[in-house]
N, C-alpha and C positions, 0 to 999 in steps of 0.2 A: 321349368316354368311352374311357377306355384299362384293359381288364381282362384280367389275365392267364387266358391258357386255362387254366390248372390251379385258378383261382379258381371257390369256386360261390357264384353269386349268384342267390338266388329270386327266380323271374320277379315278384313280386309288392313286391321291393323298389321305392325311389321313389330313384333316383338320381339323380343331374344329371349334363349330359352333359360336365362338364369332368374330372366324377369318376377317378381313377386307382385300381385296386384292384391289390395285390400278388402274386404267385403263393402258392398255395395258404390265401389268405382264405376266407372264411364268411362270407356278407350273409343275414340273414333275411329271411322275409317282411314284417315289420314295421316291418323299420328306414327309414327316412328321412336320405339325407349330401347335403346342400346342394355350391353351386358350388365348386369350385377347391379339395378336399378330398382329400388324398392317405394311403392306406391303405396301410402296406407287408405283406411277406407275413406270414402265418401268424396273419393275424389274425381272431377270430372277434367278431362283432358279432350281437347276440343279440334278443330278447325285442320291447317297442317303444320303441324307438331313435331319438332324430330328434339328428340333426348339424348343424350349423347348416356354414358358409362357411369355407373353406381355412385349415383344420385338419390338421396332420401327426399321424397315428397310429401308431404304429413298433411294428415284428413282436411278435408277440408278446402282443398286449393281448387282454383278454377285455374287451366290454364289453356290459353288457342283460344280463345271466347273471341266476337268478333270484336273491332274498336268500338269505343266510345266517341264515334266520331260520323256525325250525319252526314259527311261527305262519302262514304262508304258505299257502297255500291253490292259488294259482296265479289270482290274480287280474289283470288285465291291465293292472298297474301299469308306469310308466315309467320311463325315463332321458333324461333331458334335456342336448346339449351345447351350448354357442353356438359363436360366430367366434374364428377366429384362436387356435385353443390347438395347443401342442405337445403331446404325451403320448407321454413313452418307453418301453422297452421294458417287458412283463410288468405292467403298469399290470390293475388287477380294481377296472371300476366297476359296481356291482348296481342292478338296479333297487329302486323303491321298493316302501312296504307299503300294504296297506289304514289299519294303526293309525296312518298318519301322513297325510301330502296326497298319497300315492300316487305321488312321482316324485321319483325324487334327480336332480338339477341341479350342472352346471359352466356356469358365467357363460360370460364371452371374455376373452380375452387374458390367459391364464393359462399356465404354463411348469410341467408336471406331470414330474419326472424316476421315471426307473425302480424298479419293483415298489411303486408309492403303490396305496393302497388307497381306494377310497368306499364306505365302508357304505351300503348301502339307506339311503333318506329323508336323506341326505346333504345340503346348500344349502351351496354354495362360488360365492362373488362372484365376482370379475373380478379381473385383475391379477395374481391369487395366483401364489405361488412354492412348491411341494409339493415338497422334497427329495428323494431317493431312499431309499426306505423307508418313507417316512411313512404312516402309517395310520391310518383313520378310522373308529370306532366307528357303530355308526350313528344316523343321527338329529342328526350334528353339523352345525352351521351356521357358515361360517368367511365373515366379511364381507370387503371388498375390498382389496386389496392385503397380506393377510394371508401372512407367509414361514415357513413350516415347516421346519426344520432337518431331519436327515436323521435316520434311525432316531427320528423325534418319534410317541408312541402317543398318539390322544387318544380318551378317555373317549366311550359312546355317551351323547346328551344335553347335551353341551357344547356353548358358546358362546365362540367367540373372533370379539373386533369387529376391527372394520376397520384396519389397521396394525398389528396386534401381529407379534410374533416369535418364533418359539422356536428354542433351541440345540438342539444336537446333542442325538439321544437324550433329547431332553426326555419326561416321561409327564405329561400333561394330563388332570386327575381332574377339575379346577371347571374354572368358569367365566372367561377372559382377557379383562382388559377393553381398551378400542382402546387404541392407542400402546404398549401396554404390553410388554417385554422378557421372557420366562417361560425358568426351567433347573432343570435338575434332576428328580430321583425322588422325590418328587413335586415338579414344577415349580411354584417359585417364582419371586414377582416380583421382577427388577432394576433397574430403571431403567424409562426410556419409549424410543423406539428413534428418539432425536434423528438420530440421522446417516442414516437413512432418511427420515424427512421432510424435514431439508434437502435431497437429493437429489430430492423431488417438491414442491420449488417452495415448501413452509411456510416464513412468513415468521418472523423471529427472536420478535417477539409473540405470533401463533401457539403456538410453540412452548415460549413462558415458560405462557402458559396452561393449557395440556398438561401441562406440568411441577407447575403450582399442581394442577391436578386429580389428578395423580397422589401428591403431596402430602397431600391431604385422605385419598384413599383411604388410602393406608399410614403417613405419618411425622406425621401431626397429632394420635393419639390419637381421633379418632372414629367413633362407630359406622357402619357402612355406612349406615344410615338418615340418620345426621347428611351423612357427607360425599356421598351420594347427592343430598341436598337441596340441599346446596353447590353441587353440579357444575349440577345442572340450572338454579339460580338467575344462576350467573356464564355460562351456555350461551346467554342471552337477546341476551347483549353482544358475544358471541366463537360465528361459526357453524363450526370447527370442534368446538369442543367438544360440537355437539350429535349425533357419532360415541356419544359416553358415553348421553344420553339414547336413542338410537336400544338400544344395548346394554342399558340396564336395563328396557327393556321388553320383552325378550328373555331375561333371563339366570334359570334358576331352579335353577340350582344352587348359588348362591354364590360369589363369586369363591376367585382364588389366595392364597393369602396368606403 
């Protein structure tokens, strides 16, 4: 374990001993940071906190702070990290609430750039790409491999599935359903984010199917309930299309449109 003498770490932390902490960090009593976990300075780690496995933290970050939410109480709700994520500078992830499963959550292998925000009750998958600035309302659930454009605000109660995208500065009021491409004030749909799937491996079939689903949802004329039905009927045949049915049983705002 390598911690700088200007760091304070409560004897009652649970650190591993490969752990590096930065000069003038803050470990609380509660926190938990797994093996090969490097903390740079000025970083304050808060509330109960558990870190999973070699993870870079860069100065600056707040994380376990309590919610931004006056209904708070001071109940001893959590923050959840897994393996392998970066997180750049000025990063504010909160714990969760009582009104929800009581712990906001970051998957692994996730590339968080500077000043992104997680609201309280927050569930962010794996993979994710969180631009700088990005910010999260609370209570949002962002499935895997999900890329956040930079200055992108999303709505507390939102669902974006697994592979979608957003541009720059996108504002996210509903619901983004997987593959799907979102821009604009308020973010609307563009496409599905073909050149991103190519790149992890979707086959060209795949990716016609995706395209037919995305299809049904917006340029075929029917109702969400019709092309809803559509998508989970042709998902039996094509498993990744079952990213969609995972999403609508999930999504209760409505999608973008």
């Amino acid at each position: 374990m390598a911690i700088h003498p200007t760091a304070i770490v409560d004897p009652n932390a649970e650190i591993a001993a490969n752990v590096e902490i930065g000069a003038y960090s803050i470990i609380g009593p509660n926190v938990v940071i797994g093996e090969g976990t490097w903390i740079g300075p000025h970083v304050v780690i808060e509330g109960h906190t558990r870190i999973g496995r070699n993870n870079r933290i860069f100065q600056f970050c707040s994380l376990g702070a309590i919610p931004q939410d006056k209904k708070y109480a001071g109940e001893p709700t959590r923050l959840e990290i897994g393996d392998n994520n970066t997180i750049r500078e000025f990063c504010t992830f909160n714990i969760g609430t009582a009104q929800d499963a009581g712990v906001t959550r970051l998957g692994s292998d996730n590339w968080v750039m500077a000043y992104v925000h997680l609201g309280h009750d927050c569930q962010v998958g794996n993979h994710t790409i969180l631009a700088n600035n990005a910010t999260l309302g609370g209570h949002v659930h962002l499935g895997d491999w999900v890329i956040l454009g930079g200055f992108t605000s999303v709505h507390q109660f939102t669902v974006i599935g697994e592979h979608a995208m957003t541009a720059f500065a996108s504002a996210v009021a509903q619901d983004v359903p997987p593959y799907v491409m979102a821009a604009g004030n308020r973010a609307t749909p563009s496409g599905i984010n073909a050149e991103g799937l190519k790149r992890r491996g979707f086959t060209p079939e795949a990716i016609r199917a995706i395209r037919n689903a995305y299809k049904a949802l917006y340029r075929q004329g029917l109702s969400y309930e019709e092309a809803r039905a559509s998508i989970i009927e042709a998902a039996a045949g094509q498993p990744e299309l079952m990213a969609f049915v995972r999403f609508f049983e999930q999504s209760k705002r409505s999608i973008i449109r």
